[in-house]
C-alpha positions, 0 to 999 in steps of 0.5 A, a space after each residue: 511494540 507491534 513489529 514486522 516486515 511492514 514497520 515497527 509500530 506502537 503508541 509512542 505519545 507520552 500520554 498512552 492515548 491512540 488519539 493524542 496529539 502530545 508531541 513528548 514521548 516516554 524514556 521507554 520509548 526513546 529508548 526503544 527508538 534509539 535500540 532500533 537505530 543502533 542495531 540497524 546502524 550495525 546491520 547498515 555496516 555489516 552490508 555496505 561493501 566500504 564497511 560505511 553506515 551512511 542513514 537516510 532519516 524521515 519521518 511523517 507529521 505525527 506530533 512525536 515524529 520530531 521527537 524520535 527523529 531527534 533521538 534516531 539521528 543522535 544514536 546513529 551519531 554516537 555509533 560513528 554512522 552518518 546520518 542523512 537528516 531530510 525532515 519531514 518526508 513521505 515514504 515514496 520520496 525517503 525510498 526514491 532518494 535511498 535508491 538514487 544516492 545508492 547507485 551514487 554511492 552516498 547512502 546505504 540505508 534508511 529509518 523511516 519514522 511513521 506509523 502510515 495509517 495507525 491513528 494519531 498518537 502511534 508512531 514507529 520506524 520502518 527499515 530498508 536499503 538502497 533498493 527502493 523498497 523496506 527490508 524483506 523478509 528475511 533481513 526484518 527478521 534479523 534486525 528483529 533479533 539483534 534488536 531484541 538481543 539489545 533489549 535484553 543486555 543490561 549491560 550493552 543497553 546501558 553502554 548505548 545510552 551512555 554513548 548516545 548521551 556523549 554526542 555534543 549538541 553542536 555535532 546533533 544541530 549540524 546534522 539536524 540543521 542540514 535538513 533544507 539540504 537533503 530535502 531538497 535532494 530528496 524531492 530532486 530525486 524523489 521527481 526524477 523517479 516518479 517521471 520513469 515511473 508513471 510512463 513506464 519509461 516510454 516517453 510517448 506515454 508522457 506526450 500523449 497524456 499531455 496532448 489529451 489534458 490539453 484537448 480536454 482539460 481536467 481539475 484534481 483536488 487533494 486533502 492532505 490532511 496534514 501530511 507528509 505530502 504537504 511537503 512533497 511534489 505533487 502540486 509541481 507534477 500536476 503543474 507540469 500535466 498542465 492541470 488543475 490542482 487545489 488542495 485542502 489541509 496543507 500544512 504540516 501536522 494539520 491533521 484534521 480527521 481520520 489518518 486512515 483515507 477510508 469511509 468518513 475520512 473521505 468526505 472532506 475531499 469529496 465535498 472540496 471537489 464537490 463545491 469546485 466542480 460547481 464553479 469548474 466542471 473540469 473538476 473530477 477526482 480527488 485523492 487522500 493520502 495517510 500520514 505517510 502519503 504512501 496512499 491515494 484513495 480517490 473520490 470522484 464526480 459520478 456522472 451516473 449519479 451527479 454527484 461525488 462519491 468515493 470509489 471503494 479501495 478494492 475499485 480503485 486497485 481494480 482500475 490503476 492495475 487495468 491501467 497499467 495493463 493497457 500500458 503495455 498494449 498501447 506501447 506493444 511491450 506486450 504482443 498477442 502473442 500468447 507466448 509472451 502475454 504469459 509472461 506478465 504477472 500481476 502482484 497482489 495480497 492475498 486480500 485482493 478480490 479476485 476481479 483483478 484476476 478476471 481483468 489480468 485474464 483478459 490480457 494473457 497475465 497472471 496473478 500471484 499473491 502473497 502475504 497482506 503487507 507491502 514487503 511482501 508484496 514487492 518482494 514477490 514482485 522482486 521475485 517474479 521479475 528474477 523468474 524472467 516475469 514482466 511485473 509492471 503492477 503490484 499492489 494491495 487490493 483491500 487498501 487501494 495500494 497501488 505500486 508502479 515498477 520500478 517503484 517499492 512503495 504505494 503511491 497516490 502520484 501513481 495511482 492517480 496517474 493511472 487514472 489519467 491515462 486511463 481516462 485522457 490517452 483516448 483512441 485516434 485514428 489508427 491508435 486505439 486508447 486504453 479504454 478501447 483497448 480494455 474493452 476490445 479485450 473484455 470482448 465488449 467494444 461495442 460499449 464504446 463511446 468517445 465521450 466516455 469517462 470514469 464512471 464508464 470505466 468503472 462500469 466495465 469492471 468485473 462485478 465483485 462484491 467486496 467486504 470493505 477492509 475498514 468497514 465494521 464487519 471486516 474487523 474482529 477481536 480475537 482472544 487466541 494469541 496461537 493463531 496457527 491453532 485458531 485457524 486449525 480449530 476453526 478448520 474443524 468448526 468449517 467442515 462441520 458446518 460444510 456438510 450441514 450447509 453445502 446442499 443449500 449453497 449448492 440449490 441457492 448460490 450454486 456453491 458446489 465444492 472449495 479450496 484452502 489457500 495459505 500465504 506466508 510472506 511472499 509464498 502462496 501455498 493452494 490445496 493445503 489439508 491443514 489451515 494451521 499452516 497459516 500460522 500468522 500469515 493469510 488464510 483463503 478458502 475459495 469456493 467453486 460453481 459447478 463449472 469448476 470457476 470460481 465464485 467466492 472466497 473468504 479471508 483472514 489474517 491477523 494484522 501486522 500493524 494494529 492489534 485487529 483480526 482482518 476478515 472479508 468475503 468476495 462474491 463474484 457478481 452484484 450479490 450482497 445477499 451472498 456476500 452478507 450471508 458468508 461473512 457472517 458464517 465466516 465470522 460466527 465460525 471464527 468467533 467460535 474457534 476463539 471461544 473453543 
């Protein structure tokens, strides 16, 4: 198993295979499944003020999602927990419903089952409580324990099957049956959250997007690709913006490429809203979810090329974060006042490229980061806002992740949302839009044009160059298992070649000095003398022009969810000769370290 914050995740199809599509899983593997919801039924009880265990359980389409959910709903019964059954389920929906029935006192947690972009035949179980996101930190690690402590007593290991396999098959399909029930529920609640999130609770935001969809009508396409969301409320929302919406691979299961909505995986979509807007010219985005619909990539009709094209994950955090920023100037929740602008944090992982600091500079907010994984990042949003911080954005840059406050999850309706406001809340007189508001900030207004559309917006962006995080160069093998140890023998190899290298980088790139950063869940350390600090967690180094800015970065970390190495480089500026140049110093330096 591949355990962490983020979720537990292996390949649960019987068969072994990544890909495969059998829907049986092995006895090893419904063991594992019912550990997990035993000891998280205990850790459920240990929490709850009444000393009740009452589970929310979802889980995705992967083809052996049943199958566990079955196996999950039947151990939480044998443990005298009740479990709230709601079927297939994305991951924004299980989390607004947990929030909702906590403050209504009829939940106390949840299990998650869906292994979000992982290929096809992994399965897995997330974990968290009522207040909307997964466990933190510190609580994953405690249910890590207990269920390890689990796993290696016969005895207790044993007693659990024996209970789990006493629970009546009448008491199993009564839990099960009430499924259509709680879903129901769930969108309920799951609809009633996305409304605040969206608008930032600002009703006058919701008024003036719908008055400038239907000044200037718009078409959004989906491919589900078999979902979560097939089964969710995006066709009733966008029916309520009164826009057009079409979608393709809608059923449940119809899984029909790549669950990772990256690369090839959104050609399908961008040839969908291709052929619309041929017969529809109002026809301009399109979004693809992963197997959880926690994730929106979009792709949209490029009026500089007159064509469909995707916009990479890096661009389309890039835009909902500018978004969200303008937000808070167009409903002067956010003065000039300097005082006050300093107060607005945005939320990031440490693979985020830095054009999302170049943005926050401009509206007096500050980027944090932490650690790669979504409970990391929303934690350190929970932190920030405790520290008296306005955090109304978080994210992950390199997945195109895009988490709204007071949502704890990406979200496509989020992101996509962002866009629209971004391109439909337009200037009137004595009101500006968001789009002259970004650019009256970014110094350069002139740029504005009232026909403007995304392809403006997307040129006005700070220029990075980005290694993209599912291209090939951004994945590598890695043999060491010690990677505290790799990253300090890789130190060694840096420095070296630092001193061979950094006359060049100085004449050629204007490379002058560099920096250390590591990250360790929510905890961004800068200025570290030992990259073995890292441990598992990220590794920076940023590098400096001789004005004392910064211009680069390289990254690494291993992942969390897949058994792959993660690295990238982020140039400031149109530079692909830079770019290609440090990725590849940065991977032979690493190979190098593995090999040492």
């Amino acid at each position: 198993m591949i355990i962490s914050a983020s979720g537990w995740r292996d390949i649960f199809a019987e068969d072994g295979g990544a890909e495969s599509r059998s829907q049986r899983i092995s006895e090893r593997h419904a063991f594992i499944a019912s550990a997990a919801a035993s000891v998280f039924a205990d850790f459920v009880r240990a929490k709850s003020a009444n000393g009740a265990a009452r589970v929310i359980v979802g889980y995705d389409t992967r083809p052996t999602g049943e199958t566990i959910a079955r196996t999950v709903v039947k151990t939480l019964l044998s443990k005298g927990a009740e479990a709230i059954f709601c079927g297939i389920t994305a991951a924004p929906e299980i989390m607004a419903y947990a929030s909702a029935s906590g403050l209504a006192g009829s939940a106390d947690g949840f299990i998650y089952i869906s292994a979000s972009h992982n290929p096809i035949g992994y399965n897995g179980l997330k974990f968290g409580l009522t207040d909307g996101g997964v466990l933190d930190g510190a609580d994953a690690a405690k249910l890590e324990k207990k269920f390890h402590s689990l796993c290696s007593s016969e005895k207790e290991s044993r007693l659990m099957l024996a209970e789990r396999d006493r629970v009546e098959a009448a008491v199993l399909d009564g839990a099960l049956n009430s499924a259509p029930t709680r879903k129901a529920a769930a969108l309920a609640a799951y609809s009633a959250f996305n409304a605040g999130a969206v608008t930032g609770g600002q009703q006058a935001v919701m008024t003036e997007l719908k008055r400038g969809l239907q000044a200037a009508p718009l078409g959004i396409v989906a491919d589900f690709n078999g979902s979560a969301r097939t089964r969710c409320i995006d066709s009733d929302f966008f029916k309520d913006l009164s826009l057009k919406f079409r979608a393709i691979n809608a059923l449940p299961g119809e899984i029909a490429h790549r669950i990772v909505p990256e690369g090839e995986a959104l050609t399908p979509c961008c040839d969908f809203l291709g052929e619309l807007r041929r017969r529809d010219s109002d026809f301009t985005l399109g979004y693809v979810p992963d197997c959880d619909g926690d994730r929106g990539n979009i792709v949209f009709f490029d009026e500089n090329s007159g064509r469909v094209r995707p916009l990479e994950a890096q661009e389309v955090f890039a835009l909902a974060c500018l978004a969200e920023l303008c937000q808070l100037v167009w409903t002067d929740r956010q003065r000039i006042d300097a005082s006050l602008s300093q107060k607005t944090a945005v939320a990031v992982n440490d693979a985020t490229s830095m054009r999302v600091d170049r943005i926050a500079s401009a509206f007096g907010a500050k980027v944090f980061r932490a650690e790669t994984g979504e409970a990391n990042v929303v934690g350190l949003g929970r932190r920030l806002r405790a520290e008296g911080w306005n955090a109304p954005v978080m994210g992950e840059g390199a997945a195109g992740g895009c988490i709204i406050h007071p949502s704890s999850a990406r979200d496509p309706l989020g992101t996509v949302t962002a866009l629209l406001k971004m391109l439909r809340i337009r200037s009137r007189p004595g009101k500006k839009g968001f789009f002259e508001l970004w650019l009256e900030r970014n110094g350069s207004e002139e740029r504005y044009r009232d026909d403007f559309t995304l392809s403006d917006a997307l040129a006005s962006l700070p220029v990075f160059t980005t290694t993209a995080a599912y291209s090939e160069n951004a994945r590598m093998q890695i043999s060491s298992g010690d990677h505290a140890r790799l990253k300090e023998r890789y130190q060694t190899i840096f420095l070296l070649e630092w001193e061979k290298q950094k006359k060049r980088l100085g004449d050629k790139w204007n490379i002058r000095g560099w920096n250390a950063a590591v990250y360790n869940g929510g905890v961004e350390r800068s200025g570290v003398k030992n990259f073995g600090e890292a441990g598992r967690g990220g590794l920076r180094v940023l590098f400096y022009g001789e004005d004392g800015a910064e211009r680069a970065s390289l990254w690494m970390r291993g992942s969390g969810t897949e058994p792959v190495f993660r690295v990238m480089a982020d140039i400031e500026g149109s530079n692909s000769a830079l770019h290609d140049e440090l990725l590849e110093w940065h991977r032979s330096m690493l190979h190098e370290a593995d090999s040492a």
